[in-house]
N, C-alpha and C positions, 0 to 999 in steps of 0.2 A: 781969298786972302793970300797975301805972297811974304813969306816972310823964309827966313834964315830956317836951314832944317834944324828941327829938335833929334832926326835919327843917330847923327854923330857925335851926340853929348855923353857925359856919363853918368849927367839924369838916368836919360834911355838906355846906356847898357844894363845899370843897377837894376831898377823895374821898366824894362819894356812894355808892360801888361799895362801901365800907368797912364805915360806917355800916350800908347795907341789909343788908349780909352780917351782922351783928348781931345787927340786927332780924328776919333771915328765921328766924334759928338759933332765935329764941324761939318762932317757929311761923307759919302764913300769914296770921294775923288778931293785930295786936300792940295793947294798951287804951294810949293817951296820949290829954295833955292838950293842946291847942294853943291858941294865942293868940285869944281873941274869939270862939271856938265851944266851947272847954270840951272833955269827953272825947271821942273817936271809938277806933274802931277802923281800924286802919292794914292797910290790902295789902301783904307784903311779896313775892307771886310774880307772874308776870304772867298765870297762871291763874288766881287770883282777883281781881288788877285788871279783868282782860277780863269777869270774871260779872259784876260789880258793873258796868261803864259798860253792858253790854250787856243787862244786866235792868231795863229802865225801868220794868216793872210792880212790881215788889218792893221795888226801887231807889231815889225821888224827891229829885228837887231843892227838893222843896217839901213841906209838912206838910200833912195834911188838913182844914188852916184857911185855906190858900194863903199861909201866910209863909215866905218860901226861907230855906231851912236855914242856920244861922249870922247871922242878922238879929236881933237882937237892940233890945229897947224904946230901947235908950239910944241909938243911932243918929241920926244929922242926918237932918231929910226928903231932903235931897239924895240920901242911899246909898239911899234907897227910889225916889225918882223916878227912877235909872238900874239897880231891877232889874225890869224888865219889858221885857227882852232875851231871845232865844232858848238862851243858856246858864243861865238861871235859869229857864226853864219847862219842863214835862211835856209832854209829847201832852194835844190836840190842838195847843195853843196853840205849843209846839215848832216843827212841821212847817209853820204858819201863817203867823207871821214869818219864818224859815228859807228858805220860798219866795219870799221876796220880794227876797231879795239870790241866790241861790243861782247862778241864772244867770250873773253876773258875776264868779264865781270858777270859772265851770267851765276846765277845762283849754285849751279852745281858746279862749277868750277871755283869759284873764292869759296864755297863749302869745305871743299881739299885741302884750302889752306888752313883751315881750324886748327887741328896742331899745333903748327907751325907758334901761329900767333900766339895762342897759351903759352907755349914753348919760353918765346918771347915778353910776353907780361910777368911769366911768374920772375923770370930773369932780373925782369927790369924792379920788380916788386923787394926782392932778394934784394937789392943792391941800392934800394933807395938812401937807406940812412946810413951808409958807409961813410961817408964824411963829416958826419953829424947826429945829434939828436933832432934834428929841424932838416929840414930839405924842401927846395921850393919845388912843386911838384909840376910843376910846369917843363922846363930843361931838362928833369931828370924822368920823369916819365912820360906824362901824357903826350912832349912833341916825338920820344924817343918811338915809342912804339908803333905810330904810323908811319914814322920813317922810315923806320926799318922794313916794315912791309913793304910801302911802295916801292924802296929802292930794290928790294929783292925781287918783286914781281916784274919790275922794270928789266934790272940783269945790271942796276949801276953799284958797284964795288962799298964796298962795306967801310973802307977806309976815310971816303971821302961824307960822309953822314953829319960830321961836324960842320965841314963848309958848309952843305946845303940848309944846317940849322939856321947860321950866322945869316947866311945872305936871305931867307924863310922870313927870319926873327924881322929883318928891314922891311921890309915889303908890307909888316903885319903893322908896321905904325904910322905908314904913310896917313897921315889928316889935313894936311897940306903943302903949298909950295915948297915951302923950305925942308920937309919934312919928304916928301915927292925927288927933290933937286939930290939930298944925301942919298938915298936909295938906289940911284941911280947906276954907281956903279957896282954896286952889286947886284943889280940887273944884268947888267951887261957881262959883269963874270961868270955868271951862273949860265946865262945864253950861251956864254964862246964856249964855257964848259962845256955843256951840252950837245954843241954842234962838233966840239974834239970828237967826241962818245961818239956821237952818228957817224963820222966820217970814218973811225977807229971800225969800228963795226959792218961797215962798208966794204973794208978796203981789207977786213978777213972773214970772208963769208963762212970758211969752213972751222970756224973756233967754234968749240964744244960753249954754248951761250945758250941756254935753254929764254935769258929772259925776252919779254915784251918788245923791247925797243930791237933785239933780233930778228925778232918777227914782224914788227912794221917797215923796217931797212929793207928786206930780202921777201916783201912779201910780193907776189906776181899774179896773184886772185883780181881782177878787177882793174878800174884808173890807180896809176899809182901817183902816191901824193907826188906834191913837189917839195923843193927843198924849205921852202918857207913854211908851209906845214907840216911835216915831217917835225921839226924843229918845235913848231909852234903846239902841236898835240903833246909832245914828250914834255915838253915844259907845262903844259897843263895839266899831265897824270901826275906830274910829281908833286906841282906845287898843291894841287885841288886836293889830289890824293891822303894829302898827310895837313896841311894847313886845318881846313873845318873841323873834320876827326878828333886834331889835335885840344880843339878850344870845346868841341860835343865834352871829352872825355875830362878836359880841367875844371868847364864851368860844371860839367855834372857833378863833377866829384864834391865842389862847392857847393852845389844844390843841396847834395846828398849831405855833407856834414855842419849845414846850418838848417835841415831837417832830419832829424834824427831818427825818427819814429817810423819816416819813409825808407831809411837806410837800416833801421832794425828788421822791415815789412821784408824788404828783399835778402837780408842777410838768413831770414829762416829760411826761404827754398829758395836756392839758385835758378830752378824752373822758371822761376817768375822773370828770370831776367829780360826775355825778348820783351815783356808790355813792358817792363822798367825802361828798356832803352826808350820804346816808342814815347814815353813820357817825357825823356829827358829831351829827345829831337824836339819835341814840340815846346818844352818847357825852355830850356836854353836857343833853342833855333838859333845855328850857330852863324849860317849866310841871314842875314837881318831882310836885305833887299837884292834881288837879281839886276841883272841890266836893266837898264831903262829901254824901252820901246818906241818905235819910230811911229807916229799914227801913219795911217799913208790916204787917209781922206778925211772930212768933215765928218762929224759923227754924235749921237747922243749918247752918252754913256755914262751912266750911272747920275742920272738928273744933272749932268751938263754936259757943252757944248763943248769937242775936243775938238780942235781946228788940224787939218792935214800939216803933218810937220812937228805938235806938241811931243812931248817928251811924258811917258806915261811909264813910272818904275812901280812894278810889284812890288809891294809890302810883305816878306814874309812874315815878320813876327808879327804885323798887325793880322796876319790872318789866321794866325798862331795861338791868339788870345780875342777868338769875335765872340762874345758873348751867343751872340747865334748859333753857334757852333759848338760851343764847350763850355757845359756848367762849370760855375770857378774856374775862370781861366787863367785867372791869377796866381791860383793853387798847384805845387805840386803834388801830383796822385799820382801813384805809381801802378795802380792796377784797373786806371782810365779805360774802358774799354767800353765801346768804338770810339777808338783815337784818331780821326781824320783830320789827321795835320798835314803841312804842307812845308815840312823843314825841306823837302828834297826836292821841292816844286811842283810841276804838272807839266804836260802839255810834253812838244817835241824836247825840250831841253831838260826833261824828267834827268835829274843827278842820276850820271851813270854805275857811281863809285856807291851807290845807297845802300848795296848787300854788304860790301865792307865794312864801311860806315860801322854798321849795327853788330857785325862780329866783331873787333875791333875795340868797339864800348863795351859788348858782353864780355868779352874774356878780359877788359884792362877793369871792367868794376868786381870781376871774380876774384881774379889777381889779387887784386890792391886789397879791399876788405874781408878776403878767409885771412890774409897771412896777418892786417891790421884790423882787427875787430873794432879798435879802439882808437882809432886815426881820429886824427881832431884838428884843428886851423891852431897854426899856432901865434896867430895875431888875431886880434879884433876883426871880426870880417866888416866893419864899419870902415878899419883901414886900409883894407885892399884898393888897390888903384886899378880902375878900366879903361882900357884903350880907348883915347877918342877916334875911333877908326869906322868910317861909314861902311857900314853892310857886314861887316864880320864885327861881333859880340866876342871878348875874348880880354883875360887879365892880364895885367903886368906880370904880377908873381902870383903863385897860392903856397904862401909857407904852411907847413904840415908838421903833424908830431905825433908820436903816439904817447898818446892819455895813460 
């Protein structure tokens, strides 16, 4: 069957559990069209999502002329000068850049940061209804607190947090052309930004700069990037950094106060919070769908026929919600254990950011409900609006109030 994809509607952000049940019913490889890449084939189990991220050789993010899949002639230089990042490439070049940040997201080093980030929440927590009895908890919290982090881990100034909302906020509503064509120059601001900072950073090697992006400038370990990646990785810690995070920590909180019994379950022990996150990961899975994949031969897969050349996109939330996989998958349970989800992917391009991620949720759901026991939506969650936005799940607004 080939028809217009159901993933970018706001059927499927609302119940994605729904949707996929749907889609799986027609089989584990489903033919749609999507917006800007044209046909693929769609994973509707998380058996076949996991082959497809975990077969890099068969698999690629790139064509055998090295143009990443879904880049298309009509495209700004800008979309091309920020894809020579390690989510856009193959082995060798993958594992090349990859090791250059890798260190700095290991578990005992964003462990350090814990502090920090409560530091942070309880702040942001503090200050939410200052302008009101209502507050959309979107702008005021949930994008604020992984911004903050990534730009602090990064080394970019504290001052400029607003811009990178604004130009963030665009990016997160592209669903098509026209919608694509506005965005545009705040792409390109946020880029030249960017590249200021690098070349700032550059050109004073001996400033007291403890962050990330110092350390990638001046690093002498190894090939050193070039300038089109250099660029292009710094624009993907920030925006990957703080964007997912962002929508994990708004739709959860949404979860959380249109189930309330689940939010009572966590609010007796904080302990609980690590399986609460893994719940919400899989429950909200905030990326929907990864790249699409290049086939690079003829092949049988998943009882049919993928011709060399086909366009094969992982399904995360369908693998999210496979009845194969997870009793009630439609259900949020907050004390799911074994939770074998696959919010963060699999395979070489396993989310690097995934230890964050999960501190980030723990201390922003600590935060928010000790100080608001009694937080509640303060519209109709029938009237919330969802992003028609393909592959990232995530609200317009979530007005809040305390009860």
């Amino acid at each position: 069957m080939n028809k217009k994809t159901d993933l970018g509607t706001k059927a499927f952000m609302f119940d994605p559990a729904a949707v996929a049940t749907r889609l799986r019913d027609e089989g584990p490889l489903v033919r749609q069209k999507v917006p800007f890449i044209g046909e693929v084939w769609l994973t509707t189990t998380q058996q076949h999502t996991a082959a497809v991220l975990k077969d890099s050789a068969n698999f690629t993010v790139r064509r055998d002329d090295g143009r990443v899949v879904g880049m298309r002639w009509w495209m700004p230089a800008t979309i091309r000068r920020l894809t020579h990042n390690m989510l856009s490439m193959d082995e060798p070049d993958h594992t090349r850049l990859r090791a250059k940040v890798d260190a700095a997201f290991h578990r005992r080093n964003i462990s350090t940061l814990e502090p920090r980030i409560r530091e942070i929440a309880e702040r942001m927590a503090a200050d939410l209804f200052k302008d009101g009895e209502t507050a959309d908890f979107i702008p005021a919290f949930a994008r604020q607190l992984p911004l903050a982090v990534i730009c602090e881990l990064l080394g970019l100034p504290r001052e400029d947090h607003q811009r990178f909302m604004g130009w963030a906020n665009g990016l997160t509503k592209v669903n098509g052309l026209i919608a694509f064509a506005m965005a545009m120059p705040g792409l390109r601001a946020m880029a030249n930004y960017l590249q200021d900072h690098i070349d700032h950073v550059r050109d004073h090697p001996d400033a007291d700069d403890s962050g990330l992006i110092h350390a990638l400038v001046h690093d002498e370990n190894g090939e050193p990037m070039t300038k089109e990646e250099l660029l292009s990785m710094v624009f993907l810690l920030l925006v990957a950094g703080h964007e997912t995070t962002t929508h994990l920590i708004s739709v959860g909180v949404y979860a959380l106060l249109t189930n309330r019994e689940q939010k009572d379950w966590l609010a007796e022990d904080w302990s609980r919070a690590g399986l609460a996150v893994e719940e919400l990961l899989r429950f909200v899975t905030p990326v929907q769908v990864t790249k699409p994949r290049f086939a690079r031969k003829d092949m049988e897969f998943g009882g049919t026929t993928i011709r060399r050349g086909d366009l094969v996109m992982p399904t995360l939330a369908a693998a999210n919600t496979d009845p194969a996989v997870f009793s009630e998958p439609d259900r949020l349970k907050l004390s799911r254990k074994p939770n074998r989800h696959m919010a963060f992917g699999t395979g070489i391009h396993f989310c690097l950011g995934h230890q964050l991620a999960r501190l980030e949720a723990a201390c922003a759901l600590e935060a928010l409900f000790t100080r608001y026991p009694d937080l509640e939506l303060a519209v109709d969650s029938a009237d919330l609006q969802w992003r028609e936005r393909l592959g990232l799940r995530a609200l317009e607004r979530l007005p809040v109030r305390v009860g």
